[in-house]
Each structure stands twice: as structure tokens, then as C-alpha cells.
GULUMZA-136404 format. One record per residue: x, y, z of N, C-alpha, C in turn; residue number from 1. Coordinates in nm, 4 decimals. Layout:
# residues N
      n_u      n_v      n_w     ca_u     ca_v     ca_w      c_u      c_v      c_w   i
        X        Y        Z        X        Y        Z        X        Y        Z NUM
...
//
This chain:
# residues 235
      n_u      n_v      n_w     ca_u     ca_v     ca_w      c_u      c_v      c_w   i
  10.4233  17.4829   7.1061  10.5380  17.3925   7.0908  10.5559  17.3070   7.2136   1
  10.5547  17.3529   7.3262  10.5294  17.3223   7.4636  10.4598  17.2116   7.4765   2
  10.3240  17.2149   7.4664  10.2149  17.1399   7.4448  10.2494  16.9778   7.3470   3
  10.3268  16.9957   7.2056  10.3553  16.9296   7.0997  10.4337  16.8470   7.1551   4
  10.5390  16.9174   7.2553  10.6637  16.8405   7.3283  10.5696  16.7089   7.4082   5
  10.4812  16.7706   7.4933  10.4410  16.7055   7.6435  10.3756  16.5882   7.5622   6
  10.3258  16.6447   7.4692  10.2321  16.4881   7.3829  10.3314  16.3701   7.3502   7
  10.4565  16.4146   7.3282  10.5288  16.3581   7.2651  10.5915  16.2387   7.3632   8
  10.6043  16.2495   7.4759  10.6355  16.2364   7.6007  10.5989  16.0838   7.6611   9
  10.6714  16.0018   7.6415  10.6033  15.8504   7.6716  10.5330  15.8673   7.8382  10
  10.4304  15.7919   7.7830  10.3692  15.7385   7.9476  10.4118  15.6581   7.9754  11
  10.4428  15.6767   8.1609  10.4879  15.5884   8.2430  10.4202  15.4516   8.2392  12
  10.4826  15.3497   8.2347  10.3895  15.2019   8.2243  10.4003  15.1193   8.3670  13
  10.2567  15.0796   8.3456  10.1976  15.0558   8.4894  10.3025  14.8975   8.5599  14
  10.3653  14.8954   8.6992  10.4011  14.7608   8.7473  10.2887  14.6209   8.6750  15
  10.3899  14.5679   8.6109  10.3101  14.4100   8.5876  10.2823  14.3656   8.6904  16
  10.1776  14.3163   8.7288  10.1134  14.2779   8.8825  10.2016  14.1072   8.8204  17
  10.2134  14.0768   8.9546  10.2250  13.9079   8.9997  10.1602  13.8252   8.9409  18
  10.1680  13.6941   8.8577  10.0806  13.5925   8.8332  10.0129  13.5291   8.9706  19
   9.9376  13.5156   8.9803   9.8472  13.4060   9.1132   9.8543  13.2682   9.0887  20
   9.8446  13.1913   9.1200   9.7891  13.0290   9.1330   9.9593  12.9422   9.1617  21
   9.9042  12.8351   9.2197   9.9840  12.7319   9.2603  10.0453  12.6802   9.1126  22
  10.0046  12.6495   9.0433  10.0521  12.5655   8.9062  10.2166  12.6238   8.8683  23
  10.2977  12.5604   8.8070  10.4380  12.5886   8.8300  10.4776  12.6837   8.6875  24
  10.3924  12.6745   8.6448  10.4759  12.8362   8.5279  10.3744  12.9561   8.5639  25
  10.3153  12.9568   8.6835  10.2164  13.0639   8.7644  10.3461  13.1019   8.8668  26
  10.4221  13.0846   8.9031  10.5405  13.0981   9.0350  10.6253  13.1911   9.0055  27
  10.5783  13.3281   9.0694  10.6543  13.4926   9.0590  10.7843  13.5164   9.0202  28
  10.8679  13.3600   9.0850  11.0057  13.3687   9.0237  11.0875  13.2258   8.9854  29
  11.1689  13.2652   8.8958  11.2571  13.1430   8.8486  11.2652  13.0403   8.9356  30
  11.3135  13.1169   9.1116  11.3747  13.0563   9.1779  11.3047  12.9426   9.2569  31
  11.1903  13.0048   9.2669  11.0734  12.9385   9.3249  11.0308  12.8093   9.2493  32
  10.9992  12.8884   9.0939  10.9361  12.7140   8.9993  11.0362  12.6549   9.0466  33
  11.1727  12.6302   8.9923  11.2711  12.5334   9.0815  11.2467  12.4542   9.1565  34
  11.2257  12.5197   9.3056  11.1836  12.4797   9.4195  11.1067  12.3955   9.3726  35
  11.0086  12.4679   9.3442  10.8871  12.3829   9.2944  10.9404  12.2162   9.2078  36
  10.9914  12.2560   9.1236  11.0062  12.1457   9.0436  11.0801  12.0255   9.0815  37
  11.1966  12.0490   9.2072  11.2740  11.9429   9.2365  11.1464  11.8993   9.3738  38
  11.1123  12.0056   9.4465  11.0035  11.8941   9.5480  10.8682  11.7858   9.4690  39
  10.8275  11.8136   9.3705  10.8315  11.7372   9.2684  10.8919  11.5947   9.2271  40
  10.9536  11.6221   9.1792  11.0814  11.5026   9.1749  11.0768  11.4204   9.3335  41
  11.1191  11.5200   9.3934  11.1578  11.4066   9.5411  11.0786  11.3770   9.5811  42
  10.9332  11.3647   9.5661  10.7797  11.3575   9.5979  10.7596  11.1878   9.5242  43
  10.8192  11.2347   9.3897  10.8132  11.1067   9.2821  10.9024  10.9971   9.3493  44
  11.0321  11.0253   9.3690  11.1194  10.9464   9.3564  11.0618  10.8768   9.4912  45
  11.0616  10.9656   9.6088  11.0025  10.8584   9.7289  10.9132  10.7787   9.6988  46
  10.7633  10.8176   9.5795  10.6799  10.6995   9.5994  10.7272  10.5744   9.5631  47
  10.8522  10.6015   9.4598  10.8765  10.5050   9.4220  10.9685  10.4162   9.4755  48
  11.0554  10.4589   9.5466  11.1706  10.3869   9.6288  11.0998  10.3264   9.7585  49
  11.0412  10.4500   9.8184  10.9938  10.4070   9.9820  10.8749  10.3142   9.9878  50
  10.8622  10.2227  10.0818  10.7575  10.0988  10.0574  10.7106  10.1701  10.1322  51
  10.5552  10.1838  10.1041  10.4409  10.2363  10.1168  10.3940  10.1470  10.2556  52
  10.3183  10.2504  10.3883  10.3312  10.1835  10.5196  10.2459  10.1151  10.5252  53
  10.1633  10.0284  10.5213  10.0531   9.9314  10.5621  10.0440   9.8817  10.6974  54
   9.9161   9.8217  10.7210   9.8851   9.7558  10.8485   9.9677   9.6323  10.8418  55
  10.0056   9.5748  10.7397  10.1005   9.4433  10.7419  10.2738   9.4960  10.7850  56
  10.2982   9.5626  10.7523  10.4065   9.6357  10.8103  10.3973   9.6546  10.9803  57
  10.2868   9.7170  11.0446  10.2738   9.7796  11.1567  10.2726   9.6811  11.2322  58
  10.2056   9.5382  11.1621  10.1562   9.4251  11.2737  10.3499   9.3645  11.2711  59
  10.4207   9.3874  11.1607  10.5791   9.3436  11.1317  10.6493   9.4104  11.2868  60
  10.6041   9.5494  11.3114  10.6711   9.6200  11.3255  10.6417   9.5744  11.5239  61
  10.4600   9.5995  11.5459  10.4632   9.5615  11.6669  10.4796   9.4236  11.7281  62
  10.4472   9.3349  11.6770  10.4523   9.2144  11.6597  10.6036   9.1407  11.6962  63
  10.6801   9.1863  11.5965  10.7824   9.1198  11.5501  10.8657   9.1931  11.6808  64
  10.8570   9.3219  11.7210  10.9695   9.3712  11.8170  10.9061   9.3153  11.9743  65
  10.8081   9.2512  11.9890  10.7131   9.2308  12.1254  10.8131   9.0617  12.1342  66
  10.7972   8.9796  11.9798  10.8362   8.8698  11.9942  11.0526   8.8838  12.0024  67
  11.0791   8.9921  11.9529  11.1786   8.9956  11.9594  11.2825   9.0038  12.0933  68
  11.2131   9.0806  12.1736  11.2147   9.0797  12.3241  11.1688   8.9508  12.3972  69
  11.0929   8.9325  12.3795  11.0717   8.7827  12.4698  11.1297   8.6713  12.4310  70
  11.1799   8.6338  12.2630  11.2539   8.5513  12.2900  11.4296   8.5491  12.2433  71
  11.4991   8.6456  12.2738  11.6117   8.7110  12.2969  11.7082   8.6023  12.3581  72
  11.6576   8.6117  12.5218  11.7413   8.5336  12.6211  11.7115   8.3820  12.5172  73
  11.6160   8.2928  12.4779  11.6474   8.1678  12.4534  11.7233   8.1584  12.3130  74
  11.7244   8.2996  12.2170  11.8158   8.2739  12.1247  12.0044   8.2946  12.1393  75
  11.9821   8.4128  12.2540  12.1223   8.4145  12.2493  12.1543   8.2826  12.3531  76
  12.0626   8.2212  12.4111  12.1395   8.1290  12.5188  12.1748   7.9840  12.3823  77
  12.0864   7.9781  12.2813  12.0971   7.8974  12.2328  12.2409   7.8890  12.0967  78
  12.2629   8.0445  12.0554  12.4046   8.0653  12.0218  12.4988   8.0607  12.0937  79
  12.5206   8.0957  12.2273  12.6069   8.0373  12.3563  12.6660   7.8847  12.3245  80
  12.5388   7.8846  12.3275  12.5566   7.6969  12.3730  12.6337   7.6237  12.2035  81
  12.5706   7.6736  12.0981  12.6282   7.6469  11.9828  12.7676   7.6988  11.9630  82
  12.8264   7.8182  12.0493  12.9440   7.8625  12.0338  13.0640   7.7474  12.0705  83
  13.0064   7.6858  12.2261  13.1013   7.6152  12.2985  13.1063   7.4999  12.2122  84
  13.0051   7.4547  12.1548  12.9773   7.3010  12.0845  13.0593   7.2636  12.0134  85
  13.0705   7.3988  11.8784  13.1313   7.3732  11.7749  13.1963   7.4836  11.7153  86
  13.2227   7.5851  11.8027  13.3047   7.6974  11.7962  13.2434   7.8318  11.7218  87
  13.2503   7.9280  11.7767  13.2301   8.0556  11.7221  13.1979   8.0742  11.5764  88
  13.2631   7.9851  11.4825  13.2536   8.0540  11.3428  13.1516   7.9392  11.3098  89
  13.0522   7.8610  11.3779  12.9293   7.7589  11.3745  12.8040   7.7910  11.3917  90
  12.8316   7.9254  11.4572  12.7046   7.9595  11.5457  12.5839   8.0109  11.4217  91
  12.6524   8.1022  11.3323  12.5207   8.1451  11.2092  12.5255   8.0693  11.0960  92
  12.4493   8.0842  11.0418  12.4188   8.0435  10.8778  12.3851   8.1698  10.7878  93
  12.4834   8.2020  10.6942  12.4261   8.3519  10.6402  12.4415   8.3019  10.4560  94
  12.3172   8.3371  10.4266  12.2625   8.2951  10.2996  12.2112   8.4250  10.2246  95
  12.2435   8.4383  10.0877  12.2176   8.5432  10.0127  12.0479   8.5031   9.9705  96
  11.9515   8.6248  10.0014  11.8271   8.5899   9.9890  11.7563   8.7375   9.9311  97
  11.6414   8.6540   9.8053  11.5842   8.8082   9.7367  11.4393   8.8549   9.7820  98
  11.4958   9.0048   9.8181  11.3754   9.0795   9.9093  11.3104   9.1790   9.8396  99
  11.2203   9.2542   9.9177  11.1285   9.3418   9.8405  11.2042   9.4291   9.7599 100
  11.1321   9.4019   9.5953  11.2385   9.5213   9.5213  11.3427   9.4545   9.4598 101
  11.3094   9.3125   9.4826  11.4346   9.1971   9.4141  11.5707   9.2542   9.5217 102
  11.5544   9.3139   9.5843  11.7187   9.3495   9.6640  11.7678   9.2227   9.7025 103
  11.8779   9.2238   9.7271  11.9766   9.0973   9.7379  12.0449   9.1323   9.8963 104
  11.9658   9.0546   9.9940  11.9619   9.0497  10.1338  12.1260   8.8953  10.1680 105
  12.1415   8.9223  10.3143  12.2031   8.8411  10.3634  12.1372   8.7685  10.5194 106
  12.0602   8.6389  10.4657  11.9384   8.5736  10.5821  12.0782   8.5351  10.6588 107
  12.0465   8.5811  10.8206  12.1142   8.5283  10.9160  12.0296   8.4377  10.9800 108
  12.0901   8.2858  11.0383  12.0047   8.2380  11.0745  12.0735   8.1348  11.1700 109
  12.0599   8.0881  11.3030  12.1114   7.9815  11.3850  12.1271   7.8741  11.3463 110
  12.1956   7.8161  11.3660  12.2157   7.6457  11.2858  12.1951   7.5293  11.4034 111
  12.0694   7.5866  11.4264  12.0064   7.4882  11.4760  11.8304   7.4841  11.4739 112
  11.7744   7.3970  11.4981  11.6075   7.3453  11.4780  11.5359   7.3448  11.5822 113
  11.5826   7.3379  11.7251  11.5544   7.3244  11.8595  11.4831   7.4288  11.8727 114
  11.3569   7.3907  11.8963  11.2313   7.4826  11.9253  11.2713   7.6356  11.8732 115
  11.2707   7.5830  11.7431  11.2770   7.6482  11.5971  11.3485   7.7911  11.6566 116
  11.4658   7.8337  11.7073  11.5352   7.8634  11.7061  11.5582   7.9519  11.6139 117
  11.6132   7.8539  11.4876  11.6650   7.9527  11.3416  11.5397   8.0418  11.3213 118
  11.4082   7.9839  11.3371  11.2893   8.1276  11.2683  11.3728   8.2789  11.3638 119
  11.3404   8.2428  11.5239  11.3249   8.3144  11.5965  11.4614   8.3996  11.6060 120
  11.6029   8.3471  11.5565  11.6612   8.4295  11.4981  11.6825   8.5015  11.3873 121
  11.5864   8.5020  11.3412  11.5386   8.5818  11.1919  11.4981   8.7627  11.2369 122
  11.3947   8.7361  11.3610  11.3392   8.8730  11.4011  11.4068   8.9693  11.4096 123
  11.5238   9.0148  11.4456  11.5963   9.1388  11.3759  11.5549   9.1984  11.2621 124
  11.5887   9.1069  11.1263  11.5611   9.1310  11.0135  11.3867   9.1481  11.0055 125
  11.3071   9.1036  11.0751  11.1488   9.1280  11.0591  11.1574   9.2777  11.0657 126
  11.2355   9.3458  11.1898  11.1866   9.4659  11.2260  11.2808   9.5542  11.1450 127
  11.3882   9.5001  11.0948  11.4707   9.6054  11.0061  11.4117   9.6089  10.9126 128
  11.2793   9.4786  10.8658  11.2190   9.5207  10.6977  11.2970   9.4284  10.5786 129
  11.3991   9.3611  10.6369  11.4459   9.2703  10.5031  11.3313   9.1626  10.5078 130
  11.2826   9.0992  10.6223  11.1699   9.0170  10.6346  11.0414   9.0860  10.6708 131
  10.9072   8.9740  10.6291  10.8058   9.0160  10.7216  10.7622   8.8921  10.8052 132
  10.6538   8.8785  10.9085  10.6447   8.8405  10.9784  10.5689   8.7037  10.9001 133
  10.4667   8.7447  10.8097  10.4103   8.6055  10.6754  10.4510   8.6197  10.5276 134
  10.4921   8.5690  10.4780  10.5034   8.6082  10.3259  10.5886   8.4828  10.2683 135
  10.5983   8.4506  10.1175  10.6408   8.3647  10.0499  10.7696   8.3392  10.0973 136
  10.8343   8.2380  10.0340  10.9572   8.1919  10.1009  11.0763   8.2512  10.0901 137
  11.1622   8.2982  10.1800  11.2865   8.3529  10.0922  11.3457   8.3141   9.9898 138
  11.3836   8.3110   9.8449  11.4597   8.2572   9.7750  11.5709   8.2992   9.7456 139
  11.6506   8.2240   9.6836  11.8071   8.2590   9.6431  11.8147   8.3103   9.4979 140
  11.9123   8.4486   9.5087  11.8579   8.5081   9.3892  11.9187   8.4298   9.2915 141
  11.8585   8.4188   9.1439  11.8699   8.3815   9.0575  11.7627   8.1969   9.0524 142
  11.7059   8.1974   9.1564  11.6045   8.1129   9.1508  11.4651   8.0740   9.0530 143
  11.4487   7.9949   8.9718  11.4052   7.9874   8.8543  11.2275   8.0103   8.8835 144
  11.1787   7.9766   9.0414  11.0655   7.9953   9.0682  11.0338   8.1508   9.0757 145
  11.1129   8.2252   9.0746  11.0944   8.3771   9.0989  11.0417   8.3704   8.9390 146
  11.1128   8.3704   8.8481  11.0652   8.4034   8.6843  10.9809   8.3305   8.6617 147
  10.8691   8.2161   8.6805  10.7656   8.1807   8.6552  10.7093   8.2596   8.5882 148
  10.5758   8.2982   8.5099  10.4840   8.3663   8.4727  10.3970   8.4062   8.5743 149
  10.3809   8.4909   8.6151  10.3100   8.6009   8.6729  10.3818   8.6142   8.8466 150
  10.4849   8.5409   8.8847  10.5351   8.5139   9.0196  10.6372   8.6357   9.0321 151
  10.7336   8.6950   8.8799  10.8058   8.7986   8.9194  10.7651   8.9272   8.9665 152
  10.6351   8.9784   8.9259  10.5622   9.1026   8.9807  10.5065   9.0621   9.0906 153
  10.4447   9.0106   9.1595  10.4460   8.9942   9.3256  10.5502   8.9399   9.4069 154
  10.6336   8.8945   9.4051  10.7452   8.8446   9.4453  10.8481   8.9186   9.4856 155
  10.8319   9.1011   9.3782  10.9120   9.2236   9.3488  10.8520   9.2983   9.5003 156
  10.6821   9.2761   9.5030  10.6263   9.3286   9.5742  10.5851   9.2956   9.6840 157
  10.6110   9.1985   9.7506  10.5841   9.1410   9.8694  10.7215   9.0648   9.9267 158
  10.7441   9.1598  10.0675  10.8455   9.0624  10.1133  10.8481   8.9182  10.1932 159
  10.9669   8.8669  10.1539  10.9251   8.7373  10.1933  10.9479   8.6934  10.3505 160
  10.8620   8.6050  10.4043  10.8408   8.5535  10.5174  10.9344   8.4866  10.6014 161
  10.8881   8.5001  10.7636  10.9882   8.4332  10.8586  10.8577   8.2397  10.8562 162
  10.7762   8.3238  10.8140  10.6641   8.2047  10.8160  10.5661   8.2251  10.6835 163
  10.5127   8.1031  10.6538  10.4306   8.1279  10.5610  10.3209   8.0590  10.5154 164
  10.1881   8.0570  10.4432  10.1162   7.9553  10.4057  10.1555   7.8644  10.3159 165
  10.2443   7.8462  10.2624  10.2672   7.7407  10.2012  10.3638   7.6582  10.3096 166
  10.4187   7.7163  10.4388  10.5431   7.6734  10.5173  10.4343   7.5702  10.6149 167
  10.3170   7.6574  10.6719  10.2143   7.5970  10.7395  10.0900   7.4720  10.7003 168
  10.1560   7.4387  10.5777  10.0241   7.3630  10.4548  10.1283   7.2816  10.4198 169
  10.2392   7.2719  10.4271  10.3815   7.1764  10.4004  10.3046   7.0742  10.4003 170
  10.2723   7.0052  10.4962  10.2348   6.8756  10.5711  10.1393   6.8045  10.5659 171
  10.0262   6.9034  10.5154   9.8957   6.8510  10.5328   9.8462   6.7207  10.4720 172
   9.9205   6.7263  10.3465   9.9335   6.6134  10.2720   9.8051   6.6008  10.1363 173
   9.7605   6.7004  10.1229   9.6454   6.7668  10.0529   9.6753   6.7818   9.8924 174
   9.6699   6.6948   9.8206   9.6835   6.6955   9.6703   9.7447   6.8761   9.6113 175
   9.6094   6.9292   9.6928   9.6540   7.0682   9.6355   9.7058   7.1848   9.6659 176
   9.8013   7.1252   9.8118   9.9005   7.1922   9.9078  10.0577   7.2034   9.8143 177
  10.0238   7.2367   9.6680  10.1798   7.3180   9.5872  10.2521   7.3995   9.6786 178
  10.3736   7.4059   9.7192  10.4012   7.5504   9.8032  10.4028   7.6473   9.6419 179
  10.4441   7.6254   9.5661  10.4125   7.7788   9.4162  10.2853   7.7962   9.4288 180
  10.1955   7.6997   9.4599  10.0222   7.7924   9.4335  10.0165   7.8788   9.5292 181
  10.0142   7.8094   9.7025   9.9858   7.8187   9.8258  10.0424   7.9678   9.8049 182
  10.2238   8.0067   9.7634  10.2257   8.1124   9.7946  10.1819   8.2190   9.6495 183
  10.1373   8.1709   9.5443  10.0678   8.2229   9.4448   9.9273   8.2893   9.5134 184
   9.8452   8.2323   9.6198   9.7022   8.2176   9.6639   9.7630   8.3600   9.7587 185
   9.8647   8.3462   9.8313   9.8535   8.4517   9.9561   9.9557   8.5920   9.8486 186
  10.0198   8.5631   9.7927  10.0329   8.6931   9.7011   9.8713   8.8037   9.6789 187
   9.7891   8.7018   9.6250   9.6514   8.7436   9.6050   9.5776   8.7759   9.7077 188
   9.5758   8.7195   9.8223   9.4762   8.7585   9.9187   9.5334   8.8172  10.0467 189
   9.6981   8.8522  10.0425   9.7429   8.8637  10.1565   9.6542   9.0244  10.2322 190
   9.6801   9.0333  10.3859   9.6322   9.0721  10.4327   9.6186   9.0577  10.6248 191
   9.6289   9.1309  10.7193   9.6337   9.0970  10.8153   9.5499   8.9899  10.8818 192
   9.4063   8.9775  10.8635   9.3855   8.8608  10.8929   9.3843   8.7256  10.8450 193
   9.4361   8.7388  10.7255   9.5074   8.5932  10.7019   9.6484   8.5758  10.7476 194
   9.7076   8.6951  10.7691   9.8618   8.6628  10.8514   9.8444   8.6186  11.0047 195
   9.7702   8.6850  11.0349   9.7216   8.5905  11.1733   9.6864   8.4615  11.2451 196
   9.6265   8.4141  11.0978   9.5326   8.2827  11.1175   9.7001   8.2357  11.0822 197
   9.7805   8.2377  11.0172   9.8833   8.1796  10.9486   9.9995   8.1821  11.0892 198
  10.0216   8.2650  11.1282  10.0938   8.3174  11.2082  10.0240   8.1998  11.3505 199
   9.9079   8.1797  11.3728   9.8194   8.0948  11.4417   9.8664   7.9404  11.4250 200
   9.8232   7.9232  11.2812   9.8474   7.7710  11.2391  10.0045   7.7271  11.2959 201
  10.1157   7.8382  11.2294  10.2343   7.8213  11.2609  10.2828   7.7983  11.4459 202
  10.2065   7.8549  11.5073  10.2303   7.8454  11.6463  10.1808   7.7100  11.6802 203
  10.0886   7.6634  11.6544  10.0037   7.5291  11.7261  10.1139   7.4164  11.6004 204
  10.1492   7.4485  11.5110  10.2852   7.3349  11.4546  10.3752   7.3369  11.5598 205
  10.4150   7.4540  11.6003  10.5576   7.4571  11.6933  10.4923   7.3848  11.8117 206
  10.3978   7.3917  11.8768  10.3829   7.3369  11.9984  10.3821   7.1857  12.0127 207
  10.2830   7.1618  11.8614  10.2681   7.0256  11.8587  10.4387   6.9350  11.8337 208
  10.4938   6.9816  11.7254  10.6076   6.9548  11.7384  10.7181   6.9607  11.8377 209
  10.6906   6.9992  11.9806  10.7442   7.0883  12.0760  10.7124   6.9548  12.1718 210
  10.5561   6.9234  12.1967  10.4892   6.8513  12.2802  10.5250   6.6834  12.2175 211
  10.5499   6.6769  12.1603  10.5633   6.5640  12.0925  10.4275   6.5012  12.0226 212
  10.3618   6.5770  12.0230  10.2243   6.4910  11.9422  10.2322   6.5097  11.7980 213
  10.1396   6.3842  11.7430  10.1708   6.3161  11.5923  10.0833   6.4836  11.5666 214
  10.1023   6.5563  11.4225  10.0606   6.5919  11.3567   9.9626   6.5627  11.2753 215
   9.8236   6.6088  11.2798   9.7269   6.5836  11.2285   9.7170   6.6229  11.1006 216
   9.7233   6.5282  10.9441   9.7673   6.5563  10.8058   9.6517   6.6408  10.7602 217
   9.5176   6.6972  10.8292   9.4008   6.7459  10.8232   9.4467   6.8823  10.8445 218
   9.4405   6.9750  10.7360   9.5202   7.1502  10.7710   9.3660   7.2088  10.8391 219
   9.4302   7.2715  10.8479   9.2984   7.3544  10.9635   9.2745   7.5069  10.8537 220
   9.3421   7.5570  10.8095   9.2852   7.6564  10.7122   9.2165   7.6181  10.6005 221
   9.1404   7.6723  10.5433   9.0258   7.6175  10.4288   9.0467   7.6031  10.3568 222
   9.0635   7.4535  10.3351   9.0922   7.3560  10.2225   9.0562   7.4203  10.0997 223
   8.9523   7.4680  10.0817   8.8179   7.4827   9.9705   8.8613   7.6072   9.9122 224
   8.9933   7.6613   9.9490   9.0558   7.8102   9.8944   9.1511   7.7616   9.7961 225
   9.2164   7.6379   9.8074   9.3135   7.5665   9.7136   9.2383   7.4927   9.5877 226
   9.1170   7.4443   9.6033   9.0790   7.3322   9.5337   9.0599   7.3591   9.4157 227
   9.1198   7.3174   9.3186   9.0176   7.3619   9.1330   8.8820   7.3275   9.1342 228
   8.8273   7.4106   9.0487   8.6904   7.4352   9.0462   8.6391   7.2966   9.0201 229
   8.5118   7.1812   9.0652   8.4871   7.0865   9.0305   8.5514   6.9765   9.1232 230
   8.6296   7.0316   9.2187   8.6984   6.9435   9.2905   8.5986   6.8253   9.3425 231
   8.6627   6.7012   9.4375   8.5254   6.6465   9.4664   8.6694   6.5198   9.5364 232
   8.5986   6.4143   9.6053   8.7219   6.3591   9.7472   8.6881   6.2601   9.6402 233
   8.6226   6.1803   9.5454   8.6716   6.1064   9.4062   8.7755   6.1125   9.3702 234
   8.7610   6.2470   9.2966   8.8975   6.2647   9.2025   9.0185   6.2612   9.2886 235
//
């Protein structure tokens, strides 16, 4: 009877061992997938919010704070001088302008032209990231050139410039110097060494304009990047 009992007798059942692996319904406890699942999420949500760092950023970043320091003293001497002129509430120009992400920025800018001044009070905003140092023009939101066909998806994605190739090609006088293509062309090819050469062109304008010499209507960046196919000095 003894014996009949002990048979009868459930066996002890063995600890369920742990699942193994990284994958999130593999995770030993509730509390953990969780974990798991919101670092996840905040993994997502940053790629999508945070602008991704590039070398065009870094050159924004060293660049723009090197020029921001050196020319400091001639911007604030030159708001000084605009304060006494025409009084304190003369000195800025602040304009609603659309930035990376379509955000709706406020461009501060000197109201004055004197050895371009207004750019060089822009650089704050270069290094805070509402601007970059080359890029399309700021526009005012609700601007009809932003909705063009194919201009609202780069436009979303590239912020716009204290300078730019279409700003530096203004002049040239070149049939096929559009500023919508010019900055259609650098949407497509932007990149640090074309912000350079641009950033270049733009300096030898300021000087020449600075020095007083006539402007040569001959652009110095390559014509032959604008031209429709078949082009020819005929047509």
C-alpha cells in the first residue's frame, strides 16, 4: 500500500531555465522588454527629430564660431553706431524665416550693408543651427517657391544659408544663372567642397565690392554645371 501511495506522489518539476538572446520577447522579465521597448522608441524618435551630424555642420560649427569671434568688435561697433543714428529700436531687422524641418525661425539681422555687416550679423544663428554657413536662401514661410515640384523635400532638408550659390552667381549675368535652379543644382550636389569654393567666390565679391573695383560679369565657378544639354554661345 506504501509503495501504491509513493507512486502516486507527483514529481517535483524541474526550474524553467531563462530564455537567452537579445530579441525582445527573449527578455527574462516584463520589466526589462519594457526597457527594452521604450529605448527603442527613443532610438526612433531621435533619428527622426535630431539632424544627423555631418562634415557640413562641423565646417558650420568651426568655421562659423572662428568667424564669429573675429568679426564681433566690427558688428557690435557697427550696431553702436546705428543705435546713436537712429535710435535703439533701428538697430535690427527681425524677419520670420523657414528652416530645417520647415521650422519657423526669427532672421536677426543689422540694418545696414556696410561691408556686409547684416551677413556677419547672422553668425550667432550659423552656430545655434537656425542657419548654415552655404545653403539656399532663407524664405518667408508660406513662400510659393518652397512648394514648387520637387523644391519642398530638399528645402525640408537642407538649411538655409548666410551665403549661397545662387547669392554668388546673382551677377554674373549668365542666361542660366536662375537663383530656383542655382539653388535646385546645390540641393543636389551640396557638400563641403563646394561650400568652400562658394564661401571663396563670396569673399572675393565682398572685397571687390569693398575695394571698389567693377565686378567682372564672368562667374568664376563652372559655368558648364548650369548649362542645358546642347548648350552652345549661339543660342
Amino acid at each position: 500500500m506504501q509503495q501504491v501511495q509513493a507512486r502516486r506522489q507527483p514529481q517535483p518539476q524541474p526550474y524553467p531555465q531563462p530564455p537567452t538572446g537579445t530579441a525582445r520577447g527573449h527578455f527574462p522579465s516584463r520589466p526589462a522588454a519594457r526597457l527594452a521597448g521604450l529605448t527603442d522608441r527613443a532610438g526612433h524618435l531621435a533619428d527622426r527629430l535630431a539632424p544627423r551630424a555631418s562634415a557640413e555642420r562641423v565646417l558650420d560649427l568651426t568655421l562659423g564660431t572662428a568667424l564669429l569671434i573675429a568679426t564681433a568688435p566690427a558688428v557690435a561697433l557697427g550696431a553702436l553706431t546705428l543705435a546713436v543714428r537712429r535710435g535703439p529700436g533701428n538697430v535690427w531687422e527681425r524677419t520670420p524665416r523657414t528652416g530645417l524641418g520647415g521650422r519657423v525661425f526669427t532672421l536677426r539681422s543689422l540694418r545696414t550693408r556696410w561691408l556686409r555687416l547684416d551677413l556677419l550679423s547672422r553668425l550667432p544663428q550659423v552656430v545655434r543651427g537656425d542657419l548654415s554657413l552655404v545653403g539656399p536662401a532663407p524664405l518667408a514661410p508660406g513662400d510659393p517657391r518652397a512648394a514648387w515640384p520637387g523644391a519642398r523635400q530638399w528645402r525640408q532638408e537642407l538649411r538655409p544659408g548666410l551665403t549661397g550659390l545662387a547669392q554668388v552667381r546673382a551677377r554674373s549675368g549668365m542666361p542660366w544663372d536662375d537663383p530656383a535652379l542655382l539653388d535646385q543644382h546645390y540641393a543636389e550636389h551640396h557638400g563641403v567642397v563646394l561650400d568652400l569654393a562658394i564661401l571663396t567666390e563670396a569673399v572675393r565679391n565682398s572685397l571687390r565690392t569693398t575695394t571698389g573695383r567693377a565686378r567682372s560679369t564672368k562667374a568664376h565657378l563652372s559655368d558648364t554645371d548650369h548649362r542645358l544639354p546642347g548648350y552652345s554661345r549661339v543660342d
